[in-house]
C-alpha positions, 0 to 999 in steps of 0.5 A: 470530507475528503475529495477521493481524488484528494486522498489518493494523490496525498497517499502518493505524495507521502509515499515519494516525499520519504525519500524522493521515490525511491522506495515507492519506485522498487513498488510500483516500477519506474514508469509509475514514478515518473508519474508519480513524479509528474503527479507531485510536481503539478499538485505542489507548482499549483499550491505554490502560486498562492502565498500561504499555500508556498509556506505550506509547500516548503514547509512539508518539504522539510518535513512531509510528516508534520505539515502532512495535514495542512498541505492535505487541506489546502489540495482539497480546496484547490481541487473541490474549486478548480475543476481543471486541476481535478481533471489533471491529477485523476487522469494522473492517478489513474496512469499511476495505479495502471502503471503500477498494476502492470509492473506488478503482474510483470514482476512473477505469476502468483500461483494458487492451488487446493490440494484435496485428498491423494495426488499432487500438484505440479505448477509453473514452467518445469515443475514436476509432480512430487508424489502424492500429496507433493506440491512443486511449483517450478520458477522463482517461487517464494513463502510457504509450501503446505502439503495435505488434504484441503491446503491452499498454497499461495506462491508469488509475489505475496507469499510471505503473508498467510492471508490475501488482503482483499482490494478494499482494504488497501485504502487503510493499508495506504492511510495507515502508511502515509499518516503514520511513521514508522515509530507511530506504527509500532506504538498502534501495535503496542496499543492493540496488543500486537507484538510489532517485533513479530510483524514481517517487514522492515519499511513503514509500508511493509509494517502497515500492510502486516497490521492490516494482514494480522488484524483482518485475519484475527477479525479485529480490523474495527478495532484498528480502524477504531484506534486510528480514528482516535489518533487521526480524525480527520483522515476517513479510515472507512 
């Protein structure tokens, strides 16, 4: 099995080597990425002084997605050996997911109100209430606004999505992202009867948090989770 530390720096590294971070830098922030950065550059210089794994280097450089596997196994050997190397990546990844945290709350206040029976809401800086059963929420706000007795309203940053991804989900989210392209991903919908078309989101990492979104709310996240372990076993979808 996998070293954790393994898993998450090989999510990362799939997610930069797309495009040289430019993408994962809009989500997580441009401190995150130097970090990301410094993260990538250890792990592949330190797998670079072994001939075989130099192969395997340059070889997923060329092409991240094919040689994703090969280069995961030879990581998890130099870090389940080399204690030293262990220790630099953790104290790394922890950077990043501190780094990338800290961006995201800057990027806007998320907002949740429950409205029940008569009144409003008001929330935000200059919001003002609407009259009863109204809901204003002042600042760049984004997504649905439901009125009504017992309606939850979610403004910020996740909006867009009907349903609040629990943290614990957000391993598959990342393994869905790293070991499938974008093409893969929509053949996973297809498979599980998921209109691909229909999902928000226009990246493959858009794309796999809105099958993981759609498949937790409609109760089938084993049936995902199920496809994936046929497509990639020896990647721990649990």
């Amino acid at each position: 099995m996998l070293d954790p530390i393994t898993t998450g720096i090989v999510v990362v590294l799939g997610k930069y080597a797309l495009d040289k971070g430019a993408e994962l830098g809009a989500e997580v922030g441009p401190k995150a990425l130097d970090t990301a950065k410094e993260m990538v550059s250890s792990a592949l210089n330190y797998l670079r002084r072994e001939p075989k794994s130099e192969v395997i280097v340059a070889e997923y450089e060329e092409d991240p997605e094919t040689y994703a596997k090969p280069l995961e196994k030879k990581l998890d050997i130099a870090i389940q050996t080399d204690p030293a190397l262990k220790a630099e990546l953790e104290a790394l990844l922890l950077k990043f997911d501190e780094e990338a945290e800290t961006y995201a709350a800057a990027q806007g206040t998320t907002y949740t109100a429950v409205l029940k029976g008569s009144g409003a809401i008001a929330q935000g800086k200059g919001a003002t209430a609407v009259g009863e059963r109204g809901v204003n929420v002042g600042g760049n706000a984004g997504g649905p606004i439901i009125t009504g007795s017992g309606n939850v309203v979610n403004i910020g940053r996740s909006a867009a999505s009907s349903v609040s991804l629990p943290s614990s989900l957000a391993p598959l989210r990342d393994n869905l992202s790293t070991y499938f392209n974008k093409s893969e991903l929509k053949s996973l919908c297809f498979d599980l009867g998921v209109a691909s078309d229909d999902l928000p989101g226009e990246t493959r990492s858009e794309l796999a948090q809105a099958l993981v979104e759609h498949c937790y709310e409609r109760g089938r996240l084993p049936e995902l989770i199920s496809r994936c372990q046929a497509e990639r076993p020896h990647v721990n979808w649990q």
